[in-house]
Gaussian input, Z-matrix of N, CA and C with variables (Angstrom, degrees):
# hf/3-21g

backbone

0 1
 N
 C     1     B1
 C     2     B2     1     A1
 N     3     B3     2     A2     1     D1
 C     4     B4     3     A3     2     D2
 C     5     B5     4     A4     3     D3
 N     6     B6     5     A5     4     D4
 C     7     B7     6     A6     5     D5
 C     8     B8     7     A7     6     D6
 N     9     B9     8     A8     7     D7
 C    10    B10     9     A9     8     D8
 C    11    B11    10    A10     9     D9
 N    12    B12    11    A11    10    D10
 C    13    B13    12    A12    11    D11
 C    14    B14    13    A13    12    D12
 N    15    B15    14    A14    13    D13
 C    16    B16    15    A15    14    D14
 C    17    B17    16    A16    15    D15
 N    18    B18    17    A17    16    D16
 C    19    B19    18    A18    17    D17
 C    20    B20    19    A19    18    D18
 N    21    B21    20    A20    19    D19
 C    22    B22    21    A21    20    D20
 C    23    B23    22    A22    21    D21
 N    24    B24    23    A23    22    D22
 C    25    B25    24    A24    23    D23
 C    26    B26    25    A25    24    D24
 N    27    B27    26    A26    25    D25
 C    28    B28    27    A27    26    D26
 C    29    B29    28    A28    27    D27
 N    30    B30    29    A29    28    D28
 C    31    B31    30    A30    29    D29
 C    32    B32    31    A31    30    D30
 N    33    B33    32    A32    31    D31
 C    34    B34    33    A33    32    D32
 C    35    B35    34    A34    33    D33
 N    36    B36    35    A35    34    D34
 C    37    B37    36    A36    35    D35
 C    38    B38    37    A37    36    D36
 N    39    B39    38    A38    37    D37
 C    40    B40    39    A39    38    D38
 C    41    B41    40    A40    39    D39
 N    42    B42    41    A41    40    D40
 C    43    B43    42    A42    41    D41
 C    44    B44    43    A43    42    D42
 N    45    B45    44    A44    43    D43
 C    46    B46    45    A45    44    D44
 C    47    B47    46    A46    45    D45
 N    48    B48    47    A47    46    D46
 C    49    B49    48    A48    47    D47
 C    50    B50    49    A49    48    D48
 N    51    B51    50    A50    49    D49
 C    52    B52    51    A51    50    D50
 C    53    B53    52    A52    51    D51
 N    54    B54    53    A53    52    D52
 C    55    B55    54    A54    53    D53
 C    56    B56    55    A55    54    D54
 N    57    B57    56    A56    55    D55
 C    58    B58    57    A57    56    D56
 C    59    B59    58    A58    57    D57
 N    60    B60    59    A59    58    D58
 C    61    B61    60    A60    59    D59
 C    62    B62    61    A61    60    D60
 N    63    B63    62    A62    61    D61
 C    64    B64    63    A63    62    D62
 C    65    B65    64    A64    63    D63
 N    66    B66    65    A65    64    D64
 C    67    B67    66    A66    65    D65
 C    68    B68    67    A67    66    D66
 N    69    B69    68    A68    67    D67
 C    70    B70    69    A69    68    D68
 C    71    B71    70    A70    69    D69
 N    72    B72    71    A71    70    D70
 C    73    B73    72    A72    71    D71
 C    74    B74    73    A73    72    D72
 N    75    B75    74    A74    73    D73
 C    76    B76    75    A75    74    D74
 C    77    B77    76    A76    75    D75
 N    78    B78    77    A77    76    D76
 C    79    B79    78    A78    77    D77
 C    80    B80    79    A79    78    D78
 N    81    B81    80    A80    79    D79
 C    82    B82    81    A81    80    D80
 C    83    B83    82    A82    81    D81
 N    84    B84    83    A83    82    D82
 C    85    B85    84    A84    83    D83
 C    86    B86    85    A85    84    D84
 N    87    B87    86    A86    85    D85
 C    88    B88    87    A87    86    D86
 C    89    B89    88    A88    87    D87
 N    90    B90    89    A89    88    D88
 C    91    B91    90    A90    89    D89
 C    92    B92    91    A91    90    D90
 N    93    B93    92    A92    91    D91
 C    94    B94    93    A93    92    D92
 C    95    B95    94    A94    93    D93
 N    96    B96    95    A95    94    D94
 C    97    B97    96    A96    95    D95
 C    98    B98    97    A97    96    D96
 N    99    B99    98    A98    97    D97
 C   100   B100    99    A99    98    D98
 C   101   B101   100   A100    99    D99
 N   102   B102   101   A101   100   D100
 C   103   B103   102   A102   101   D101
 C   104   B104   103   A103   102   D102
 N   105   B105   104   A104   103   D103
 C   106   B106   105   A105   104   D104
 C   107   B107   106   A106   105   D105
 N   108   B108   107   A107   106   D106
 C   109   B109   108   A108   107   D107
 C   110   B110   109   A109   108   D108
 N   111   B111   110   A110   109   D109
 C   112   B112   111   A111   110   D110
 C   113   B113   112   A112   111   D111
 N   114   B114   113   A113   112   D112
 C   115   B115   114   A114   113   D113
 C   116   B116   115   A115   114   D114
 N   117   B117   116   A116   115   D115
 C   118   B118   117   A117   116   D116
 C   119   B119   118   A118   117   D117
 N   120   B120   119   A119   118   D118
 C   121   B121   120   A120   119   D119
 C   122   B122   121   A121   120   D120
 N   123   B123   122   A122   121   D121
 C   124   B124   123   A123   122   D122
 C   125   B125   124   A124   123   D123
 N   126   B126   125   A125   124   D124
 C   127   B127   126   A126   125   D125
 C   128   B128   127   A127   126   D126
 N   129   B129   128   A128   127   D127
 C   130   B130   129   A129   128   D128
 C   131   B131   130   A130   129   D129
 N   132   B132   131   A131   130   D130
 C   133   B133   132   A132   131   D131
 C   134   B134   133   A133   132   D132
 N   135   B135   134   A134   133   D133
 C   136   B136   135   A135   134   D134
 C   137   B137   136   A136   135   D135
 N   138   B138   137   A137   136   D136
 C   139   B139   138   A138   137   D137
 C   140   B140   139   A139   138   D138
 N   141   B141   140   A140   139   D139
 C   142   B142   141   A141   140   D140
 C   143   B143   142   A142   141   D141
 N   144   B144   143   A143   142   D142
 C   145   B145   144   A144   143   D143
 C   146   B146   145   A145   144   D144
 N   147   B147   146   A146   145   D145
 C   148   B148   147   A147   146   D146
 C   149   B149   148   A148   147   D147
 N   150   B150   149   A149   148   D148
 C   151   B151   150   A150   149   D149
 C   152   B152   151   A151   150   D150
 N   153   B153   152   A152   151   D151
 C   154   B154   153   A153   152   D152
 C   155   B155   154   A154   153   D153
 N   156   B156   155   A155   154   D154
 C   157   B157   156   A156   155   D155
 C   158   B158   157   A157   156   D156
 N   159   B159   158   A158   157   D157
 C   160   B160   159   A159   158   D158
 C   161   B161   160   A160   159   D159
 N   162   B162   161   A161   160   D160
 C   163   B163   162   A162   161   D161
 C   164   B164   163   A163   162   D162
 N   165   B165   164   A164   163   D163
 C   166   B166   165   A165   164   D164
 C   167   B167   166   A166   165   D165
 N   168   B168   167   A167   166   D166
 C   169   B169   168   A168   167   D167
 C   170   B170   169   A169   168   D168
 N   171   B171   170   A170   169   D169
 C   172   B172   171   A171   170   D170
 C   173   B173   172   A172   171   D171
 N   174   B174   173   A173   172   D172
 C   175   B175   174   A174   173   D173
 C   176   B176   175   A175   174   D174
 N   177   B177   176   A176   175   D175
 C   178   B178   177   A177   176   D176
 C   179   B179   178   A178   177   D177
 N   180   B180   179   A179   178   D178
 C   181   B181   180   A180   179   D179
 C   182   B182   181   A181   180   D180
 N   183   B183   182   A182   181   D181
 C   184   B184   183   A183   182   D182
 C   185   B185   184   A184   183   D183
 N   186   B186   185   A185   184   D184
 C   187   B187   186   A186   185   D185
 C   188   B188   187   A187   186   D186
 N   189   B189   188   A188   187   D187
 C   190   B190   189   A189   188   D188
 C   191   B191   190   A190   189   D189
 N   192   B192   191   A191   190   D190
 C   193   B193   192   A192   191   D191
 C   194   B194   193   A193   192   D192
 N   195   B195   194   A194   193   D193
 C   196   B196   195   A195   194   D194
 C   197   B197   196   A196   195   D195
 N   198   B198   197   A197   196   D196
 C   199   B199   198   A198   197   D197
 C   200   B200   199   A199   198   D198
 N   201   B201   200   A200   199   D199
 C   202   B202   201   A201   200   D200
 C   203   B203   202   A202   201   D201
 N   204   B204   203   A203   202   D202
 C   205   B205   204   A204   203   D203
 C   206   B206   205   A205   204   D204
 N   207   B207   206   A206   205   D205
 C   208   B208   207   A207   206   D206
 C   209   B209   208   A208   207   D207
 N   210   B210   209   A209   208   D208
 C   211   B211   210   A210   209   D209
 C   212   B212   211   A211   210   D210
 N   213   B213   212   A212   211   D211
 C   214   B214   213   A213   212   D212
 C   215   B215   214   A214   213   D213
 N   216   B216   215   A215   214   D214
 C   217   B217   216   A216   215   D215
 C   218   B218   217   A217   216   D216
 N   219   B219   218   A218   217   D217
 C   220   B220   219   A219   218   D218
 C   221   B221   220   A220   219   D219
 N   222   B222   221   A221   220   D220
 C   223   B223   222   A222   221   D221
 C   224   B224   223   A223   222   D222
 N   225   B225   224   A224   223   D223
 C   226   B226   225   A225   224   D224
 C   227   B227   226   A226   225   D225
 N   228   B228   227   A227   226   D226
 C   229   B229   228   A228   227   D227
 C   230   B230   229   A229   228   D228
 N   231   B231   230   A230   229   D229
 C   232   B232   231   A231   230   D230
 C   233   B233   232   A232   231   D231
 N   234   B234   233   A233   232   D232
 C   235   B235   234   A234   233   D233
 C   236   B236   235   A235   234   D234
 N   237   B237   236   A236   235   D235
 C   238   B238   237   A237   236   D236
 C   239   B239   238   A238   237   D237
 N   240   B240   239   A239   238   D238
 C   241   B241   240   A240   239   D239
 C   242   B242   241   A241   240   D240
 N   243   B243   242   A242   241   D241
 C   244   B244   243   A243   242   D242
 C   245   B245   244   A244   243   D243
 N   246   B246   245   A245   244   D244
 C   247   B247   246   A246   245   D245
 C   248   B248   247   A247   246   D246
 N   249   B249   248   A248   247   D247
 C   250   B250   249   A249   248   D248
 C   251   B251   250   A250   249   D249
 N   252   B252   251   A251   250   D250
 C   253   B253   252   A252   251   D251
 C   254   B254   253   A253   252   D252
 N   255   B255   254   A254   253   D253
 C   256   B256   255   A255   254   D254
 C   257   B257   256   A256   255   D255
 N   258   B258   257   A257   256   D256
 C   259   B259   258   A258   257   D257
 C   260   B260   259   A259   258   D258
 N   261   B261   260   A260   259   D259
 C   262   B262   261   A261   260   D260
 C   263   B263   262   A262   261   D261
 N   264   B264   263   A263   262   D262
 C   265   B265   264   A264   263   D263
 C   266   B266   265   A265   264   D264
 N   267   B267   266   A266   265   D265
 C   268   B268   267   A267   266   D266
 C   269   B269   268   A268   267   D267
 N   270   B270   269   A269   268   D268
 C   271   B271   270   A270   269   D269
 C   272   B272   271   A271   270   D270
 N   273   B273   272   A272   271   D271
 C   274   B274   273   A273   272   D272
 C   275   B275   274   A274   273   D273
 N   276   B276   275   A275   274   D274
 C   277   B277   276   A276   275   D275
 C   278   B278   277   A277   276   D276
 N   279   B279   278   A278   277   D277
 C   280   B280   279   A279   278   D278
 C   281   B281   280   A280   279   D279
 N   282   B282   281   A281   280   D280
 C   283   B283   282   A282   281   D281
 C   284   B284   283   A283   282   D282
 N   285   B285   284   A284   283   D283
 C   286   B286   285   A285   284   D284
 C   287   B287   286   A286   285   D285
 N   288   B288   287   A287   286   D286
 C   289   B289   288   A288   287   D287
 C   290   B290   289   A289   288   D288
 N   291   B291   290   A290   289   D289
 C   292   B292   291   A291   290   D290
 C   293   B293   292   A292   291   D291
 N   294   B294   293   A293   292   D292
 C   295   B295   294   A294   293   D293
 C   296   B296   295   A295   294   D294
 N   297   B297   296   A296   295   D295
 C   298   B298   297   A297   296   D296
 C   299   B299   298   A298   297   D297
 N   300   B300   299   A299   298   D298
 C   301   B301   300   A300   299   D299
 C   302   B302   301   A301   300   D300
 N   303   B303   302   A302   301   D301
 C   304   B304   303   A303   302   D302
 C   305   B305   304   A304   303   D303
 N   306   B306   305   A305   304   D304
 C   307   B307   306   A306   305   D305
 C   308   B308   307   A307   306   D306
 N   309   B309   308   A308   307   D307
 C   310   B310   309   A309   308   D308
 C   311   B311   310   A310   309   D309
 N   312   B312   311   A311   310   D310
 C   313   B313   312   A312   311   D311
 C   314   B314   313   A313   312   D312
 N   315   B315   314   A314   313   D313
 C   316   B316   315   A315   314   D314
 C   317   B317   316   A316   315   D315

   B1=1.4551
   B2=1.5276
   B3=1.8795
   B4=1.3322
   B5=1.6402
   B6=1.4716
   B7=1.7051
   B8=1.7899
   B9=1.2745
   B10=1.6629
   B11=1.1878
   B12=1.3199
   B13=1.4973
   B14=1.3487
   B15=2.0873
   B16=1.2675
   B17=1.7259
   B18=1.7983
   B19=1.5639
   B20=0.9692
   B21=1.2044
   B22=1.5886
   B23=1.9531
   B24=1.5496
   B25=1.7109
   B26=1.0976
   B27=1.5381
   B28=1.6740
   B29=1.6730
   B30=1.2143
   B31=2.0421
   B32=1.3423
   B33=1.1626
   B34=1.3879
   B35=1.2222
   B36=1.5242
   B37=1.4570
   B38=1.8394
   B39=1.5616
   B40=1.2450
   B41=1.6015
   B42=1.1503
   B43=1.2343
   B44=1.5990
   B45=1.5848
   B46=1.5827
   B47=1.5383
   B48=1.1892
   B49=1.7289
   B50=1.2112
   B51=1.2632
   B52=1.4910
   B53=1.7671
   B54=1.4596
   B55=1.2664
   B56=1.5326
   B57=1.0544
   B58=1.8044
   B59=2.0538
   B60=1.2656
   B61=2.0394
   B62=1.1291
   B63=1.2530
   B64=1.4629
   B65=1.3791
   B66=1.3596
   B67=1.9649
   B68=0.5791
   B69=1.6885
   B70=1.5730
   B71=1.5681
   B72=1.0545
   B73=1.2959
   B74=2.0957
   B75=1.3481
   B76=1.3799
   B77=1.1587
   B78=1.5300
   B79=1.2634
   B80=1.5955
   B81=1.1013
   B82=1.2875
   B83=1.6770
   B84=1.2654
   B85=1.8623
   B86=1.6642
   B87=1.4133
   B88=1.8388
   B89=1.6247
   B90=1.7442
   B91=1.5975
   B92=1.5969
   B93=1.1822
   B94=1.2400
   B95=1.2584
   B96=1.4028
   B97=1.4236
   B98=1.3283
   B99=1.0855
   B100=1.6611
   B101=1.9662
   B102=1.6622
   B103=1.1345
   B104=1.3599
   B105=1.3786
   B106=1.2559
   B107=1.8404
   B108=1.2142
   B109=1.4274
   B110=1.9901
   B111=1.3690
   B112=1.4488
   B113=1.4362
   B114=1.8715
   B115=0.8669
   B116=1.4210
   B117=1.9013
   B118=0.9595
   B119=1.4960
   B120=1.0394
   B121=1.7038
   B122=1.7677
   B123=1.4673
   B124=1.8657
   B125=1.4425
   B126=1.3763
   B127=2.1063
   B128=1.4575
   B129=1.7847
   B130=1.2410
   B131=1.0769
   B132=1.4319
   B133=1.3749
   B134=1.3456
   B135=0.9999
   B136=1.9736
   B137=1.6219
   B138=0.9832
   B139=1.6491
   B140=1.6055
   B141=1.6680
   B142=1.5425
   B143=1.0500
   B144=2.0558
   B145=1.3731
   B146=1.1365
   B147=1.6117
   B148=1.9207
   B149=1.8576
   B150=1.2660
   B151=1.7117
   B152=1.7306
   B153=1.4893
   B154=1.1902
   B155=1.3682
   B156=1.6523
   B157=1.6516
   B158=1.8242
   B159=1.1512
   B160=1.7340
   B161=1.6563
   B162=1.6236
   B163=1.3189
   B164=1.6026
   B165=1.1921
   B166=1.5566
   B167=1.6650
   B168=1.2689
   B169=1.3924
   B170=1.5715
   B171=1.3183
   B172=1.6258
   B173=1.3444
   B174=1.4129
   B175=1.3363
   B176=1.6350
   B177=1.4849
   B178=0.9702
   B179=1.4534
   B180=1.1930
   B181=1.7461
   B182=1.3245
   B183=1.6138
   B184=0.6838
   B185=1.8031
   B186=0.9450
   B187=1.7513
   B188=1.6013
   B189=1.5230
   B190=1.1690
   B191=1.4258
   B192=1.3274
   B193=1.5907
   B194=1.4487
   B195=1.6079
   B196=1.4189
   B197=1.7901
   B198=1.4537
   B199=1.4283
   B200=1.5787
   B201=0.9945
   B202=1.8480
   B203=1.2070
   B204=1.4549
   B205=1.6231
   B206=0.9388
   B207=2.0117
   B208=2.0101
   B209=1.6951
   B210=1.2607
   B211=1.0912
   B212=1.7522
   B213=1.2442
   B214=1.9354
   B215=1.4949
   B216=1.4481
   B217=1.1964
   B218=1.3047
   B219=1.6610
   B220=1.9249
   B221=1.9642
   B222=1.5950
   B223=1.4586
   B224=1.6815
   B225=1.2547
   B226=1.6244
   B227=2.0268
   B228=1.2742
   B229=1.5291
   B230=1.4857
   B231=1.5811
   B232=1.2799
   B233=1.7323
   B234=0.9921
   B235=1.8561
   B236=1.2623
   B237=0.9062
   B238=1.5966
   B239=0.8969
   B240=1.4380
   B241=1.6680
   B242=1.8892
   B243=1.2030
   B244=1.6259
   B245=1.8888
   B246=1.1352
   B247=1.2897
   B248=1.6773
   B249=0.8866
   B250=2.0994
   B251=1.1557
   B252=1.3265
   B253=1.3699
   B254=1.8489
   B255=1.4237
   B256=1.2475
   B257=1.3576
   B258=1.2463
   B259=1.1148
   B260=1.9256
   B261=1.0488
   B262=1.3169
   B263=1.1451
   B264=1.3496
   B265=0.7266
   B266=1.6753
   B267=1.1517
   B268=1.4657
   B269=1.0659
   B270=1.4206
   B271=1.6416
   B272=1.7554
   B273=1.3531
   B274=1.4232
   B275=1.6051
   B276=1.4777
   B277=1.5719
   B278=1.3345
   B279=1.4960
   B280=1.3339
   B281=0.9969
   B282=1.7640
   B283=1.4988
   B284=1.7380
   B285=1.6434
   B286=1.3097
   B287=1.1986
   B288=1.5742
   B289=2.0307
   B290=1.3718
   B291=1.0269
   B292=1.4620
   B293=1.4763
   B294=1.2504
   B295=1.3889
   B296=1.8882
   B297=1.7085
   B298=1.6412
   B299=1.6642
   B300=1.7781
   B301=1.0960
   B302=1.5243
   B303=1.7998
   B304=1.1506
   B305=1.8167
   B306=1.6859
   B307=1.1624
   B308=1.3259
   B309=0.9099
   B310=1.7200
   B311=1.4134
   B312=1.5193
   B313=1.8542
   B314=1.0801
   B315=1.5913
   B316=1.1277
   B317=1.2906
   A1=108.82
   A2=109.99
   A3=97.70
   A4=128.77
   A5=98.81
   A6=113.54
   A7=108.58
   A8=111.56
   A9=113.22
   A10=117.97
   A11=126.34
   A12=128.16
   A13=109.51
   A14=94.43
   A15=78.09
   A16=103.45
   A17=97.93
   A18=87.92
   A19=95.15
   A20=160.11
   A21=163.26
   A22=106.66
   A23=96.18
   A24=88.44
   A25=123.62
   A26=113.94
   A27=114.46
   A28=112.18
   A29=102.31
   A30=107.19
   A31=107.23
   A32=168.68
   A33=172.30
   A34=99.96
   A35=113.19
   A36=119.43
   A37=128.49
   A38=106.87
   A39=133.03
   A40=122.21
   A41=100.16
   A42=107.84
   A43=126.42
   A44=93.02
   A45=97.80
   A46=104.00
   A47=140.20
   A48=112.22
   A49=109.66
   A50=145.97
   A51=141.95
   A52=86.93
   A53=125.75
   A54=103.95
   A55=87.61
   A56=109.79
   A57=128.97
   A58=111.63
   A59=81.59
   A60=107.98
   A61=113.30
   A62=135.55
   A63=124.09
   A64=147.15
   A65=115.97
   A66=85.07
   A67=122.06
   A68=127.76
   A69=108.60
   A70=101.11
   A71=135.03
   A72=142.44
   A73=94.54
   A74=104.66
   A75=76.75
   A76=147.97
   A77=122.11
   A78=159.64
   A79=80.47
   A80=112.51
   A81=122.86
   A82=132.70
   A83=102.81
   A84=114.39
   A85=107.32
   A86=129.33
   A87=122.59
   A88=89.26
   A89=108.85
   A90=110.04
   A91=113.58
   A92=123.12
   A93=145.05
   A94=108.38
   A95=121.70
   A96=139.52
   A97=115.78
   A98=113.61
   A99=130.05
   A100=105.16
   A101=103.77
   A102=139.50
   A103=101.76
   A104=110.92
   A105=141.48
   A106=113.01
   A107=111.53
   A108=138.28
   A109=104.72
   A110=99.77
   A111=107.99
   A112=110.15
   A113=123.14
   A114=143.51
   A115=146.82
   A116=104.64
   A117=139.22
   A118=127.94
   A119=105.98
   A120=119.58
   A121=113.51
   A122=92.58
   A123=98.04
   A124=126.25
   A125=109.68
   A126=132.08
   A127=79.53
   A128=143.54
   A129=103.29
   A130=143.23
   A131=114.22
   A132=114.51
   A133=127.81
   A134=109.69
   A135=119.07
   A136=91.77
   A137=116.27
   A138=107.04
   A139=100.94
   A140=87.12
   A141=98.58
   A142=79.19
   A143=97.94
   A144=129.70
   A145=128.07
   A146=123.08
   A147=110.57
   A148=88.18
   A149=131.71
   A150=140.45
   A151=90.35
   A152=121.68
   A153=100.16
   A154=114.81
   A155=102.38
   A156=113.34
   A157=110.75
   A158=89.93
   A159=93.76
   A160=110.87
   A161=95.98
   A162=107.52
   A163=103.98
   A164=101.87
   A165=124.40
   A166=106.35
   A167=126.84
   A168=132.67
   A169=102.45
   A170=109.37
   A171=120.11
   A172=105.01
   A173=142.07
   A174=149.55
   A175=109.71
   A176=128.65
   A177=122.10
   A178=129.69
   A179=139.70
   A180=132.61
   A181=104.66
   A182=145.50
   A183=122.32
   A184=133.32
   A185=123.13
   A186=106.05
   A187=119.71
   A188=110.07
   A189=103.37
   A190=135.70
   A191=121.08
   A192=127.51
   A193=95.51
   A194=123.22
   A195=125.44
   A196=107.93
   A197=117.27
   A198=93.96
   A199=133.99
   A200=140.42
   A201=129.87
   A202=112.76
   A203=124.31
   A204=131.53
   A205=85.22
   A206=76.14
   A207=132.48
   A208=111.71
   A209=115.06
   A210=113.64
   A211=112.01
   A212=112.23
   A213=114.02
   A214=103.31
   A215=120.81
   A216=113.48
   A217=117.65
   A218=99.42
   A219=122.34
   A220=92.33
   A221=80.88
   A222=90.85
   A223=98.63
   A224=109.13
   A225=110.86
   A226=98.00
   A227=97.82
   A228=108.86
   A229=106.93
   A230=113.98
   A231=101.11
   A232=134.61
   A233=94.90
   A234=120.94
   A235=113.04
   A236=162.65
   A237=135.71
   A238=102.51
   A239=139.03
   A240=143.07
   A241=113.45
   A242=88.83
   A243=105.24
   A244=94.42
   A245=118.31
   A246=138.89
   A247=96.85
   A248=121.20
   A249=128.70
   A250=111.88
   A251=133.67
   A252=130.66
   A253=123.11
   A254=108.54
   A255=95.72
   A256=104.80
   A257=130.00
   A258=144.13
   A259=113.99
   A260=142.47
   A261=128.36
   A262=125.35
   A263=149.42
   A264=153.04
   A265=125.77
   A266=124.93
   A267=120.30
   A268=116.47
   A269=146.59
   A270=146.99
   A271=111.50
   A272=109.27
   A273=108.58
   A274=120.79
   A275=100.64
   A276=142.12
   A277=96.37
   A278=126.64
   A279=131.26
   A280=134.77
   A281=147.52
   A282=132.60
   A283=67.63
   A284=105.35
   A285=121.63
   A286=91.87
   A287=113.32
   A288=112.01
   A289=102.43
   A290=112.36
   A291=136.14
   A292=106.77
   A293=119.96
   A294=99.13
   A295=94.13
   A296=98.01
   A297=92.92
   A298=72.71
   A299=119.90
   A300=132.88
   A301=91.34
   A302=131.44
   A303=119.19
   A304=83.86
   A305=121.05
   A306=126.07
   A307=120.50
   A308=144.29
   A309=143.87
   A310=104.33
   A311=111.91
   A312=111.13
   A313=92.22
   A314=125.61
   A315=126.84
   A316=148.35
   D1=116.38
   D2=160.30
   D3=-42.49
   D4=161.81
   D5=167.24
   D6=-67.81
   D7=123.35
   D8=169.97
   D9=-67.16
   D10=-24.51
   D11=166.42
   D12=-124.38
   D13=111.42
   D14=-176.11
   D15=-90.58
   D16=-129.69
   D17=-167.95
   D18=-104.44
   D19=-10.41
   D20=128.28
   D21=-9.89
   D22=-85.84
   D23=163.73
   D24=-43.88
   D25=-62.78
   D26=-175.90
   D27=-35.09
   D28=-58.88
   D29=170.12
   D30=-59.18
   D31=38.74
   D32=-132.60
   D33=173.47
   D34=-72.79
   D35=173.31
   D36=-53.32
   D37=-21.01
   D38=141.26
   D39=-41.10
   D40=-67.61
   D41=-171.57
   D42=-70.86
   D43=-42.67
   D44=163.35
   D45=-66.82
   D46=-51.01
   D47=-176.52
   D48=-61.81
   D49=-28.48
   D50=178.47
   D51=90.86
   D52=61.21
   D53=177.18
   D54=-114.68
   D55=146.43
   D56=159.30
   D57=-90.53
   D58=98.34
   D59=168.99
   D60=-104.69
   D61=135.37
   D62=111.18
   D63=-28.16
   D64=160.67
   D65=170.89
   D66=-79.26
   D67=-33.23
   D68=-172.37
   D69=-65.70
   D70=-55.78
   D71=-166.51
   D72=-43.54
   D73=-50.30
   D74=170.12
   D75=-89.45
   D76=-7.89
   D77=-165.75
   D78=-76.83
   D79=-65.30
   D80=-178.64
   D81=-47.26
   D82=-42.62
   D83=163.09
   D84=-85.36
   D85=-23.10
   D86=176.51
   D87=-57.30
   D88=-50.26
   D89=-168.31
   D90=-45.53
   D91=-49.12
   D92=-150.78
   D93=-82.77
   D94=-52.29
   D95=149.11
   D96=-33.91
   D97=-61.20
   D98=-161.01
   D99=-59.70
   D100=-31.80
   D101=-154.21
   D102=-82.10
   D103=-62.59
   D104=151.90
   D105=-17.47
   D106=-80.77
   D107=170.49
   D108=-36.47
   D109=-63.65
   D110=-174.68
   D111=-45.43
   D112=-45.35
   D113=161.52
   D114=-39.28
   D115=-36.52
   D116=124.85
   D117=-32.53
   D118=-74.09
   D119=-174.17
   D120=-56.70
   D121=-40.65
   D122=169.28
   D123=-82.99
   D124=8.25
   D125=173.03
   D126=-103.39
   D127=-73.97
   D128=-172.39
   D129=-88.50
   D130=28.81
   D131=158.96
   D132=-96.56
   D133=32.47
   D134=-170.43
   D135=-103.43
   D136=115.37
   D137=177.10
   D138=-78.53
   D139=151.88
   D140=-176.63
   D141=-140.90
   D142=164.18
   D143=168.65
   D144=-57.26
   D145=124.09
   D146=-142.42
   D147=-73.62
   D148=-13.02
   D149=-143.34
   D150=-108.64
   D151=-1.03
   D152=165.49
   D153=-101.07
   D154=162.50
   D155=-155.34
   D156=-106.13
   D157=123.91
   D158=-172.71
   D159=-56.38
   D160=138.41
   D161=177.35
   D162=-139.67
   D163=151.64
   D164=-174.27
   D165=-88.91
   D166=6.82
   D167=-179.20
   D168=-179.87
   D169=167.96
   D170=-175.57
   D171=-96.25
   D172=-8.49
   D173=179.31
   D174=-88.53
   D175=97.10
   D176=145.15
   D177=-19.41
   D178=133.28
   D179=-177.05
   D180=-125.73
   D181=57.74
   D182=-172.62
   D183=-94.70
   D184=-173.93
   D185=173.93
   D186=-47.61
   D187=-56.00
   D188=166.66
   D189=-56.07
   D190=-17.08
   D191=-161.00
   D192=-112.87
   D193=-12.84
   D194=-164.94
   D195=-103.12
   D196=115.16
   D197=171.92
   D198=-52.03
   D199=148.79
   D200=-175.31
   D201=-65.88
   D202=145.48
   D203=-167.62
   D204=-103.02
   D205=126.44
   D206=179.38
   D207=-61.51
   D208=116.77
   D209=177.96
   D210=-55.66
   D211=134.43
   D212=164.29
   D213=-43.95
   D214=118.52
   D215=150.43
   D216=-156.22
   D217=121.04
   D218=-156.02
   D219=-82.32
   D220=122.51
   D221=178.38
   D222=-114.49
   D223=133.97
   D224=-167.18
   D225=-87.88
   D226=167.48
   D227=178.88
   D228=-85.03
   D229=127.61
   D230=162.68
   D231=-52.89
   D232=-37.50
   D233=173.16
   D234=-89.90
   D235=42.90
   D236=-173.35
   D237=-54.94
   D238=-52.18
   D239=-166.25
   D240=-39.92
   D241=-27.75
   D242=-165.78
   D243=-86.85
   D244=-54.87
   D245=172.03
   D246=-45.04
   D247=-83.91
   D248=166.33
   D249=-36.39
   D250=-26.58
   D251=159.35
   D252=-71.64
   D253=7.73
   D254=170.03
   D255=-118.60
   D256=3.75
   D257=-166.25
   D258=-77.83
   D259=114.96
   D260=165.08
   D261=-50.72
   D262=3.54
   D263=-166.04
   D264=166.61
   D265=129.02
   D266=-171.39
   D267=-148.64
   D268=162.52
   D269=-178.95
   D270=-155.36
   D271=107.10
   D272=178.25
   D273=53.92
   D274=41.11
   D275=175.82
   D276=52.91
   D277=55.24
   D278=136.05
   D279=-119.02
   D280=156.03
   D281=-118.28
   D282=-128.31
   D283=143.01
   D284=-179.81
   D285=-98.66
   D286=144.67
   D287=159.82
   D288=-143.21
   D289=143.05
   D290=150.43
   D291=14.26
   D292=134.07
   D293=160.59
   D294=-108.62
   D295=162.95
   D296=-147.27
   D297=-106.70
   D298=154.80
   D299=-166.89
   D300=-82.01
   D301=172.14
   D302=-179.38
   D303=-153.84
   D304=141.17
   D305=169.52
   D306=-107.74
   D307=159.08
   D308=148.83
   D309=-60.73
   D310=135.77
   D311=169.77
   D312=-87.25
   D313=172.37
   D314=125.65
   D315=-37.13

């Protein structure tokens, strides 16, 4: 069985994430991927019972088995001052950050 991604996509699929690889490094994740997929393909070929019901995990969650959802409740810091002291930077006891650069994709 051919590879599903070859290296044509794989570089495409490169390019749309904007990731910076090497080759081996990428040669190396198409492998892994590809690997991945095969792995995939042999989970759906196990026939199953068309009457079973899709689940997102093998653990039932039910009321009984689930502890009861914790009400929100904002407990303030005794210190904040101490808390703002680890901070690089702060203004009217709020923690300044970075503003993060943002590009247009293609």
């Amino acid at each position: 069985m051919s590879d599903e991604i070859t290296p044509e996509l794989f570089t495409h699929l490169v390019e749309l994430a904007a990731l910076e690889l090497s080759a081996e490094e990428g040669e190396y994740l198409r492998k892994q991927l590809n690997n991945q997929l095969k792995a995939i393909h042999e989970l759906e070929s196990i026939p199953l019972d068309p009457t079973t019901p899709v689940a997102s995990h093998g653990v039932p969650y039910t009321p009984d088995t689930s502890p009861a959802i914790r009400e929100d409740v904002i407990v303030s810091h005794p210190r904040p001052d101490l808390l703002l002291q680890g901070a690089p930077e702060t203004d009217d006891n709020y923690i300044i950050v970075p503003d993060i650069p943002h590009q247009d994709l293609k």
